[in-house]
C-alpha positions as CSV (number, residue, x, y, z in Angstrom):
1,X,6.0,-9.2,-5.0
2,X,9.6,-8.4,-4.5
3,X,8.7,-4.8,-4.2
4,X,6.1,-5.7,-2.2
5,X,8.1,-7.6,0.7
6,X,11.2,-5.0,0.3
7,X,9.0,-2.4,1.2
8,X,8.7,-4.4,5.3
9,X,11.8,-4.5,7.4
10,X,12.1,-5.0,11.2
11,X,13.7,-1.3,10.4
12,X,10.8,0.5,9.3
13,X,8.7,-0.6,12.3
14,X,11.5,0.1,14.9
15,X,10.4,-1.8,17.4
16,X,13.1,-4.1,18.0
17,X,14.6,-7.0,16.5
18,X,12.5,-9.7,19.0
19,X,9.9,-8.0,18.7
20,X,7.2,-10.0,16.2
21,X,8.4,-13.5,17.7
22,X,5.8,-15.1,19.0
23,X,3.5,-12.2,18.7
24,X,-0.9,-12.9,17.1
25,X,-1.2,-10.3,15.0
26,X,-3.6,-9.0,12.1
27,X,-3.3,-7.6,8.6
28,X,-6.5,-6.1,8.2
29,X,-7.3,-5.6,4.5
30,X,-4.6,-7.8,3.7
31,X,-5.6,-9.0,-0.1
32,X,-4.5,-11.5,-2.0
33,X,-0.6,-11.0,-1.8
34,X,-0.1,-11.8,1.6
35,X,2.7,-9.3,1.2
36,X,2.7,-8.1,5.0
37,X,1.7,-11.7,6.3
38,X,4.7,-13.2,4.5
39,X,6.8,-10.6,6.0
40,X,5.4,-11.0,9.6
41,X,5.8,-15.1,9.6
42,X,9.3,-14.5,8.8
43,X,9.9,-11.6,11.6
44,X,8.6,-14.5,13.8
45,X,4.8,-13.9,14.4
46,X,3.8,-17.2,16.0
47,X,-0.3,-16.5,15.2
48,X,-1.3,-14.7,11.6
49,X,-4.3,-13.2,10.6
50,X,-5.6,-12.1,7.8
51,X,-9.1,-10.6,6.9
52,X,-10.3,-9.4,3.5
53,X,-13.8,-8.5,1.5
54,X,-15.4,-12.3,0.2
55,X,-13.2,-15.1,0.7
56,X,-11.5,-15.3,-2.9
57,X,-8.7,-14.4,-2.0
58,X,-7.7,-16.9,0.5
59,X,-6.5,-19.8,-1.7
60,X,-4.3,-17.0,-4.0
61,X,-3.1,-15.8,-0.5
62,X,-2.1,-19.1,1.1
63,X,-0.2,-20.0,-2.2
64,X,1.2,-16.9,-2.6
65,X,2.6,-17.5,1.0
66,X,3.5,-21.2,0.5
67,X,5.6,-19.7,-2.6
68,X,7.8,-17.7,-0.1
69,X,8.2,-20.2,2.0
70,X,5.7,-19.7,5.1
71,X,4.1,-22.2,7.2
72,X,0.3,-21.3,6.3
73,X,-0.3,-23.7,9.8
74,X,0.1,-20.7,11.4
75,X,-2.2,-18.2,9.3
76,X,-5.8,-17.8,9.7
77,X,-7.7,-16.1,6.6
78,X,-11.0,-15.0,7.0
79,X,-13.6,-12.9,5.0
80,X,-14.6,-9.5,6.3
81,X,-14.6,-5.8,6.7
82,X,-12.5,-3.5,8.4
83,X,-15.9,-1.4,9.6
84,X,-16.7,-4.4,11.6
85,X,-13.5,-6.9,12.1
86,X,-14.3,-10.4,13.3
87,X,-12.5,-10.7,16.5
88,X,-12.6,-10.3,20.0
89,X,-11.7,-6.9,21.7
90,X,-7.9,-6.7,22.6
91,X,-7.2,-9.5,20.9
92,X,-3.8,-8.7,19.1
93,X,-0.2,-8.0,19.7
94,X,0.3,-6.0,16.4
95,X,-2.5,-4.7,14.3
96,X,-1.6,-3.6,10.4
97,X,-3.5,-1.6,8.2
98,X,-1.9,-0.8,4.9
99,X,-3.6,1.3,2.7
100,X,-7.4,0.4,3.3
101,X,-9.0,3.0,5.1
102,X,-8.8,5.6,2.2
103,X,-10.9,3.3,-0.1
104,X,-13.9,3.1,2.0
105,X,-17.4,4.7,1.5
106,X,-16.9,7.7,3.2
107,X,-14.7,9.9,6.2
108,X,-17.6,8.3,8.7
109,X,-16.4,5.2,7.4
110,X,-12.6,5.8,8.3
111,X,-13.5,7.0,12.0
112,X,-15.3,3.5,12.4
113,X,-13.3,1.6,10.7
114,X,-9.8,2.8,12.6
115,X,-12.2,2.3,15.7
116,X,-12.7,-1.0,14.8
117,X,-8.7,-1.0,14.3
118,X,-8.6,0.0,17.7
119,X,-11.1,-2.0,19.3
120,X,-8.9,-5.1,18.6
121,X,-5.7,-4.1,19.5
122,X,-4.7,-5.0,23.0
123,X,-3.2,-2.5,25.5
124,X,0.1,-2.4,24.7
125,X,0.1,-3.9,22.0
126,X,1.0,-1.5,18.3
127,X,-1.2,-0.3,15.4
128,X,0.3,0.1,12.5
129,X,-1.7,2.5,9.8
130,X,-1.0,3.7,6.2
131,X,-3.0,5.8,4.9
132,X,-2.1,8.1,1.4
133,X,0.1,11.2,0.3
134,X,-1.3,14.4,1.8
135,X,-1.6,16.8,-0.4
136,X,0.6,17.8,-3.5
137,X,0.1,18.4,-7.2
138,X,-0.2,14.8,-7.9
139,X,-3.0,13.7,-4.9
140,X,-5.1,17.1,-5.4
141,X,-4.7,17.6,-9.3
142,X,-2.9,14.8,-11.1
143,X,-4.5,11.6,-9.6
144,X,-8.2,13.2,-9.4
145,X,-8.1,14.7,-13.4
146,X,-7.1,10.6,-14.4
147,X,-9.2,8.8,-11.8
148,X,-12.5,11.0,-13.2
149,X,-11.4,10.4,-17.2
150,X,-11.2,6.5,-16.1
151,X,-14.6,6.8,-15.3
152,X,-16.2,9.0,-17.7
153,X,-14.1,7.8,-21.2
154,X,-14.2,4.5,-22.3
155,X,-11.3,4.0,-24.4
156,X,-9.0,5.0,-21.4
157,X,-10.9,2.7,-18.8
158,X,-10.4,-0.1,-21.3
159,X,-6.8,0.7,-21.9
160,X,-6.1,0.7,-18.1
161,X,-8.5,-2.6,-17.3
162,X,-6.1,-4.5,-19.4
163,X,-2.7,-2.8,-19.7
164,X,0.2,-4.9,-20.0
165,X,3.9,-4.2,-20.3
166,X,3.8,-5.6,-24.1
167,X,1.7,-3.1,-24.9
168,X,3.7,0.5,-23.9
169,X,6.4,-1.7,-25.3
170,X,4.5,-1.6,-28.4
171,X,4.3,2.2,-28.0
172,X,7.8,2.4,-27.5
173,X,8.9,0.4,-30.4
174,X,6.4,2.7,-33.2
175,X,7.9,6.3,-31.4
176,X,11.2,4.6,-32.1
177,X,10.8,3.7,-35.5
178,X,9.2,7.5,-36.4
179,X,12.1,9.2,-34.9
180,X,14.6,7.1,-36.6
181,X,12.6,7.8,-39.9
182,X,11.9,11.9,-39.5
183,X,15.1,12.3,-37.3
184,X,17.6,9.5,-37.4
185,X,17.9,9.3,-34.2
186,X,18.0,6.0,-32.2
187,X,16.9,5.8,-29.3
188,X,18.2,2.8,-26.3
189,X,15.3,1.1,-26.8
190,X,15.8,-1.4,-24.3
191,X,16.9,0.4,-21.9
192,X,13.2,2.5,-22.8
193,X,11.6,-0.4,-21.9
194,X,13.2,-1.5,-18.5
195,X,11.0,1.4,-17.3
196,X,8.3,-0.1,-18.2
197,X,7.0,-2.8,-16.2
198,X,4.5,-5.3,-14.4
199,X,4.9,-2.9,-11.6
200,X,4.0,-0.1,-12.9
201,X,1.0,-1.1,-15.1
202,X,-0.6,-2.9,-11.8
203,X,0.5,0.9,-9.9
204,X,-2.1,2.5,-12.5
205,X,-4.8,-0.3,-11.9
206,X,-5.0,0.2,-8.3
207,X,-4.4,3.9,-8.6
208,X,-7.6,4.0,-11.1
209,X,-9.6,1.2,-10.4
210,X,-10.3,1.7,-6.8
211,X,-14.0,3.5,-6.6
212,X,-13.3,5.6,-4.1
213,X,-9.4,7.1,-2.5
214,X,-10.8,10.1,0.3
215,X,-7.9,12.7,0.8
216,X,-6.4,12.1,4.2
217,X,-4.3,15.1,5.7
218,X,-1.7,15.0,8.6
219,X,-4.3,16.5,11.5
220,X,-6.8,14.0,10.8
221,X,-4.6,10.7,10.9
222,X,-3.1,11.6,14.1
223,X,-6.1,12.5,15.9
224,X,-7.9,9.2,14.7
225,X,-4.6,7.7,16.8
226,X,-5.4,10.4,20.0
227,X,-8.9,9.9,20.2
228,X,-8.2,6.4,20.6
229,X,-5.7,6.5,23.1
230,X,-2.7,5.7,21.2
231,X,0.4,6.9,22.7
232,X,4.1,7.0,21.6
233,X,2.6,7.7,17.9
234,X,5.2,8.1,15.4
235,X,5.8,8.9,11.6
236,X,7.8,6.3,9.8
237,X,9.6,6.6,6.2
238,X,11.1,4.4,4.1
239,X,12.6,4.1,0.4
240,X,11.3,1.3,-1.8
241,X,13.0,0.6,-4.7
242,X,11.5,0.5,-7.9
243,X,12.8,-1.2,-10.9
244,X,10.7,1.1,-13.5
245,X,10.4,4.8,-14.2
246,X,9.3,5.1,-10.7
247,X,12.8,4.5,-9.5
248,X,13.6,7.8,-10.0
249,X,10.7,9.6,-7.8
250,X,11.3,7.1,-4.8
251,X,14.1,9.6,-3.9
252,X,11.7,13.1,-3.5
253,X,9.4,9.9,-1.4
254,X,12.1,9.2,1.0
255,X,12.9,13.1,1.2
256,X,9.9,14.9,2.3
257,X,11.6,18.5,2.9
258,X,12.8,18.8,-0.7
259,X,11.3,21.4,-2.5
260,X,10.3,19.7,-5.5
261,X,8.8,16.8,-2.9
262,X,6.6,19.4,-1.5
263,X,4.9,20.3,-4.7
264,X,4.8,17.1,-6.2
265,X,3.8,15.1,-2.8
266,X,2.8,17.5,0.1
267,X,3.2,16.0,3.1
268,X,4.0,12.9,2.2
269,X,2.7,9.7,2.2
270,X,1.1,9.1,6.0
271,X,2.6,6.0,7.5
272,X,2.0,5.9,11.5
273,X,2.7,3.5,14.0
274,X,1.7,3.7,17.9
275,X,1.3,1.6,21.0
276,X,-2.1,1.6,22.7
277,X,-2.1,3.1,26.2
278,X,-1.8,0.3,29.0
């Protein structure tokens, strides 16, 4: 969670410091964190909404936002789908979008579903999209080679289903103790497993467990926003901080143009915002 609401500022979104105050605005696909409807009650949205497969997830959400504070009085959680969102045309300020499209059934699916996106966003008003890296060695090589052997070997899939940080700690501590036997050397084990993580166990779930992740280049997200009349479109970027190994790839993240970035990440992670056309 902390990573979670770092990864929000009135910054990122650059569009002003009053801007959220007393705006209705929607986190479609918003899960159980509440991670960006935490950080919109406290940028002062005055009407939250929140729509998500099933209904679940709203008591873990509305605790999860209780927890940090927020006035659940003034979020609405509601089951749904992003192909066919339950609200009025125009009906919001600010519409979010963080990482949902790319997990649906098809690229059909992600024209109707940012169409939806668009539907209920009022003129004037912003949509907010992210979408996935395009391209690289990791997206097109790395991430397809493990998401397959998930699938297909059941050892792994049962390793990642249940992965904890106790157990590469575990891993950790018998790699120690054979190099201190056949080597003598001794490694900072604690500082071996600072790298090691919550975090990064539940990055492996989602990256694995998700049935489906569609490749999404540069072209196609900004024409979704054209053909919609979206106007002022514009790329943002940010650096999250990681506490785990992580930590030290955030920096080829935040800078795109570097050439180690390219091959490892492409483009870049696609992360648009854009005001729909009065």
């Amino acid at each position: 969670m902390e990573r979670f609401l770092r990864m929000f500022t009135l910054d990122y979104f650059g569009l002003g410091e009053e801007y959220f105050r007393g705006k209705r605005v929607l986190d479609a696909g918003c899960g159980d964190t509440a991670k960006l409807i935490i950080a919109l009650a406290r940028f002062g949205a005055a009407e939250i909404h929140g729509v998500e497969i099933g209904e679940d997830f709203i008591s873990v959400a509305n605790k999860n936002a209780e927890a940090h504070g927020i006035d659940t009085n003034i979020v609405q959680l509601k089951g749904g789908s992003v192909l066919e969102l339950p609200y009025d045309d125009n009906y919001f300020d600010f519409v979010a979008c963080h990482g949902v499209l790319v997990h649906l059934n098809s690229p059909a699916e992600i024209l109707i579903g940012f169409s939806e996106l668009a539907r209920v966003t009022r003129p004037g008003g912003h949509l907010y999209v992210v979408f996935t890296i395009d391209g690289g060695l990791l997206e097109e090589a790395v991430f397809p080679g493990l998401r397959r052997h998930y699938v297909e070997n059941d050892e792994f899939r049962a390793l990642i289903d249940s992965i904890e940080p106790e157990d590469l700690w575990a891993v950790i501590d018998m790699a120690a103790s054979v190099m201190e036997a056949q080597t003598g050397e001794r490694p900072n084990i604690p500082a071996l497993k600072q790298l090691v993580d919550v975090d990064l166990c539940v990055y492996f779930q989602n990256l694995l467990q998700a049935p489906t992740r569609w490749p999404v280049d540069k072209e196609f997200a900004e024409a979704l926003f054209q053909a919609q009349r979206f106007v002022e479109l514009r790329r943002l970027r940010r650096y999250v901080k990681r506490n785990n190994v992580r930590r030290f790839l955030a920096p080829l993240h935040y800078e795109r143009d570097h050439p180690l970035s390219k091959i490892l990440y492409g483009n870049g992670s696609l992360e648009y915002i854009a005001r729909k056309d009065d």
